[in-house]
FIKOLZA-1660 file (N, C-alpha, C; in steps of 0.1 Angstrom, whole numbers, plus 5000, padded with zeros to 4 digits):
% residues 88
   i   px   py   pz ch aa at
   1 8089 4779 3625  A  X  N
   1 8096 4782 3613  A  X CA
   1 8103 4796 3615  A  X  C
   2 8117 4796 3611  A  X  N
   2 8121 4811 3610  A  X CA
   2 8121 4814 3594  A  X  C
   3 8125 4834 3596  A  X  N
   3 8125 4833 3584  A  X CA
   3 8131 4844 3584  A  X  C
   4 8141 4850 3571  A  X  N
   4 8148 4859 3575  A  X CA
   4 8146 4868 3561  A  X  C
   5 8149 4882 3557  A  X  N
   5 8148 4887 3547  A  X CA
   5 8158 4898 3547  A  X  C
   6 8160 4903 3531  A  X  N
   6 8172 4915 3536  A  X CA
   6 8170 4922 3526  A  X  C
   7 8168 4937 3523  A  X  N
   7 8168 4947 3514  A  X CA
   7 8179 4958 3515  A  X  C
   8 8178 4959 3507  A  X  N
   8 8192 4967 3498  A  X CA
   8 8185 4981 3492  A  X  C
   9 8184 4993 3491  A  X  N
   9 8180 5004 3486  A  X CA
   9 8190 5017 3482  A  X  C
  10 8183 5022 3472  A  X  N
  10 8188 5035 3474  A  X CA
  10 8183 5044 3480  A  X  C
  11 8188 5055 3486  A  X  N
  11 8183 5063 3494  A  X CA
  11 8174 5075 3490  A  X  C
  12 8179 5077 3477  A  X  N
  12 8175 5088 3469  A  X CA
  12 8163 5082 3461  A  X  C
  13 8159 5075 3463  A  X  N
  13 8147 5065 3456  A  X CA
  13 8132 5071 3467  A  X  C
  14 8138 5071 3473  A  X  N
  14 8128 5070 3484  A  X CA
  14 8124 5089 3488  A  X  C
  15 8112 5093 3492  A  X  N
  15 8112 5104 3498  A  X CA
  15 8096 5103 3508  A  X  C
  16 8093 5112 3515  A  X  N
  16 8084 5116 3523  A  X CA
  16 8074 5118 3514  A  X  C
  17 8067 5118 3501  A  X  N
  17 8058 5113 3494  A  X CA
  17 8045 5102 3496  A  X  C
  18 8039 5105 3504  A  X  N
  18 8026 5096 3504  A  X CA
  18 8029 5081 3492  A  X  C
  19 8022 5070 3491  A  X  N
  19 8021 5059 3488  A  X CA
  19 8016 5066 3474  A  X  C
  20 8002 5072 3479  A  X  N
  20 7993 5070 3468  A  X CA
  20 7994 5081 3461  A  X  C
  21 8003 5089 3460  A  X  N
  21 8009 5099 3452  A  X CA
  21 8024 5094 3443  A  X  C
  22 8026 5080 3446  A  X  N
  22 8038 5075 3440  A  X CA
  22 8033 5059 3436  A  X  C
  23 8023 5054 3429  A  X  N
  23 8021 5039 3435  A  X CA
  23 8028 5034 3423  A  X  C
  24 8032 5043 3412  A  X  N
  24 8039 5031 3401  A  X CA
  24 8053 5033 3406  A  X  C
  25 8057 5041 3414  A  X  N
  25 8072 5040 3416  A  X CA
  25 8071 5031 3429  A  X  C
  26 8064 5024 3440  A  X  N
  26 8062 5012 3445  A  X CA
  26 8060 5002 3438  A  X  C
  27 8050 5002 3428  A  X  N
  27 8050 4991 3423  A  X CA
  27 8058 4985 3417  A  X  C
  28 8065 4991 3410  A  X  N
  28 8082 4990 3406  A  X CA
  28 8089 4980 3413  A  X  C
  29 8093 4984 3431  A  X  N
  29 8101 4981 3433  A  X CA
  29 8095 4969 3446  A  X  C
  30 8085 4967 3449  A  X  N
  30 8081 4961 3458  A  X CA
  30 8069 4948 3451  A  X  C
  31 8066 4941 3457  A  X  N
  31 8055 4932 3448  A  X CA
  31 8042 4938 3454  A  X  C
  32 8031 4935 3446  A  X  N
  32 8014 4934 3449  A  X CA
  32 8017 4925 3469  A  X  C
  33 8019 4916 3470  A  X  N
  33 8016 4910 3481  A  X CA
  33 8026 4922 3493  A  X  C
  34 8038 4926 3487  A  X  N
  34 8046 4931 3501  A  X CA
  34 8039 4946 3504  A  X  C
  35 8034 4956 3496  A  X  N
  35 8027 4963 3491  A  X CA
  35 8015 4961 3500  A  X  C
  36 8003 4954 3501  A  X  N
  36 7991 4948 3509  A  X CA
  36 7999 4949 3523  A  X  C
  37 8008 4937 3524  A  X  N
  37 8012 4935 3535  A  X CA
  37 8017 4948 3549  A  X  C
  38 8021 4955 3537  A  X  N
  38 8025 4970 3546  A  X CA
  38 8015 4981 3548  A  X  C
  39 8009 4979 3538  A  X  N
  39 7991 4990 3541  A  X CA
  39 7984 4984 3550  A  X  C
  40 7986 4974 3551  A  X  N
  40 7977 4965 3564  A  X CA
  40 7981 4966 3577  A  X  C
  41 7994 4964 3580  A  X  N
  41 8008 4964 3591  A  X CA
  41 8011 4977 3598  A  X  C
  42 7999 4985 3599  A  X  N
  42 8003 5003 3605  A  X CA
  42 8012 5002 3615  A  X  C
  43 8011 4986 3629  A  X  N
  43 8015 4992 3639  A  X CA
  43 8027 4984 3642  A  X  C
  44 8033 4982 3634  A  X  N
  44 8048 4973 3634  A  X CA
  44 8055 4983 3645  A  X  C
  45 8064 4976 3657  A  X  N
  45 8070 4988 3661  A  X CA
  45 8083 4980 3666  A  X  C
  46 8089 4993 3663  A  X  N
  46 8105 4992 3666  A  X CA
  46 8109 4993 3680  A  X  C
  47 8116 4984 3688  A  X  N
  47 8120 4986 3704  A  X CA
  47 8137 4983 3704  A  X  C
  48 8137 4985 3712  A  X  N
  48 8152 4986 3719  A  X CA
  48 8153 4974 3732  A  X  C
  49 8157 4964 3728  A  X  N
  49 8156 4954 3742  A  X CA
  49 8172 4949 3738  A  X  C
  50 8178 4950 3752  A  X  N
  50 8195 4946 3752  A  X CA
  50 8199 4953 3742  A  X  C
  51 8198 4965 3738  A  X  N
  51 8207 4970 3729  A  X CA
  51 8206 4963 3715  A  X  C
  52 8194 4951 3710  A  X  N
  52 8193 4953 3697  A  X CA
  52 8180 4951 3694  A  X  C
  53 8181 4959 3680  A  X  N
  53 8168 4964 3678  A  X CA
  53 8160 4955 3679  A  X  C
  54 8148 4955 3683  A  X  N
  54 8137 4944 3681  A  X CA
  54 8122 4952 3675  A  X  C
  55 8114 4942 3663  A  X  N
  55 8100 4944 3657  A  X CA
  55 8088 4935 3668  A  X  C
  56 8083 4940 3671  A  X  N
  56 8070 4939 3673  A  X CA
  56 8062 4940 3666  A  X  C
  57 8056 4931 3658  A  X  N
  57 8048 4931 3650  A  X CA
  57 8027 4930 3658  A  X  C
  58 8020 4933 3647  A  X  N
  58 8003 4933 3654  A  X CA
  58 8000 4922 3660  A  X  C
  59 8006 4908 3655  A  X  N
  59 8003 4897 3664  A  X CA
  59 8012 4895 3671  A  X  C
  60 8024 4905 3677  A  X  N
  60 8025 4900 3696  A  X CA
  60 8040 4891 3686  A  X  C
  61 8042 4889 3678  A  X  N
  61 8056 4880 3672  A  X CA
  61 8066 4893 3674  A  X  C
  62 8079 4883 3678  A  X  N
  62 8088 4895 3682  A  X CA
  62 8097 4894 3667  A  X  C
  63 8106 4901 3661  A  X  N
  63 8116 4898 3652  A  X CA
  63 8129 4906 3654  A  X  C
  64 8140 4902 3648  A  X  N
  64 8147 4909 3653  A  X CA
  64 8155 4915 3639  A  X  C
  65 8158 4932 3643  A  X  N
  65 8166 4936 3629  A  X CA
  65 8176 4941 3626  A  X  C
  66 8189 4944 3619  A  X  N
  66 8200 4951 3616  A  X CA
  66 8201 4959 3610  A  X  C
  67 8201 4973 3612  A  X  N
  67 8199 4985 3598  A  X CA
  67 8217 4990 3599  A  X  C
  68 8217 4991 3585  A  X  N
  68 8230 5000 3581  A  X CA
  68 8226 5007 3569  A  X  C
  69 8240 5020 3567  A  X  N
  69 8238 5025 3559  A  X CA
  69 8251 5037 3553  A  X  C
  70 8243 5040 3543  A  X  N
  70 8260 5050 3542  A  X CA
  70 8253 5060 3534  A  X  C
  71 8257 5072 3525  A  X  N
  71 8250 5082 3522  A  X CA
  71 8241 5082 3512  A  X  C
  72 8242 5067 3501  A  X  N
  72 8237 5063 3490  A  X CA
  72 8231 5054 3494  A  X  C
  73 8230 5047 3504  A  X  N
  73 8221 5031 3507  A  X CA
  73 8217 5026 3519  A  X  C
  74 8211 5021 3518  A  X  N
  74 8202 5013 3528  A  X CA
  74 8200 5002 3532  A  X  C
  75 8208 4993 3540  A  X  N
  75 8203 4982 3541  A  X CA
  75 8196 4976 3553  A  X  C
  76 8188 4963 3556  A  X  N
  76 8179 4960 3570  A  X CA
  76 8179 4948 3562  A  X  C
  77 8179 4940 3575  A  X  N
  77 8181 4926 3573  A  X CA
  77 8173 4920 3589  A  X  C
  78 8163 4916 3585  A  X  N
  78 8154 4907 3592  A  X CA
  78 8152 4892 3600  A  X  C
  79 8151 4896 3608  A  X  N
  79 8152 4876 3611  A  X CA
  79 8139 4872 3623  A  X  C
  80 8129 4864 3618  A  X  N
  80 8113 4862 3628  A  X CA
  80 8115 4849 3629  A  X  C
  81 8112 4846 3643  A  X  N
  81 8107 4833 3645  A  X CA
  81 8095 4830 3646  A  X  C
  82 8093 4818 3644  A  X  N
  82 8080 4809 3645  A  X CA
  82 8067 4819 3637  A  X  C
  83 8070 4817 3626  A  X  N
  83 8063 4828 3618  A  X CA
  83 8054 4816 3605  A  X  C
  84 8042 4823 3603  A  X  N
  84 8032 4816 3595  A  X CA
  84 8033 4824 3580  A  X  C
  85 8038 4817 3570  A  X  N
  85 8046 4822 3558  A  X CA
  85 8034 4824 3548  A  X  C
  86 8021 4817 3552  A  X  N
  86 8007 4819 3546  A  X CA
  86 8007 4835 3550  A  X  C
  87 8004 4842 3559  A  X  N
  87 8002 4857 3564  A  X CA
  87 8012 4866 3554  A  X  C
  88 8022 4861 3550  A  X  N
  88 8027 4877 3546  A  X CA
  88 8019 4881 3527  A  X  C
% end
């Protein structure tokens, strides 16, 4: 199964603030499950294979991702294959 996702942000929303010194301004903007999913997920890692970016996620799944941006926003758009949609 693939599966693809894409977020949109402000930039100014976001700062170098620990989680748990901001959790109602997460909880806001993220759900209870994606929130889990990322406290659990320390060692997601970003690579460079052929020049586009690739995720490596804890179980060895590769993903592949697109970031842009401009001085006010953020975008990243996601795309995993053969992914078990129970896990996230």
């Amino acid at each position: 199964m693939q599966s693809i996702g894409i977020d949109i942000e402000e930039i100014s929303r976001f700062s170098k603030i620990k989680f748990q010194k901001r959790t109602t301004f997460y909880k806001k903007i993220f759900t209870e499950k994606e929130i889990q999913y990322c406290m659990n997920k320390k060692n997601i890692e970003v690579v460079l294979q052929d020049n586009i970016p690739s995720l490596i996620l804890p179980n060895g799944k590769k993903g592949y991702v697109s970031l842009s941006h401009t001085k006010k926003y953020a975008v990243a758009v996601v795309l995993i294959n053969d992914i078990n949609m129970k896990n996230l």
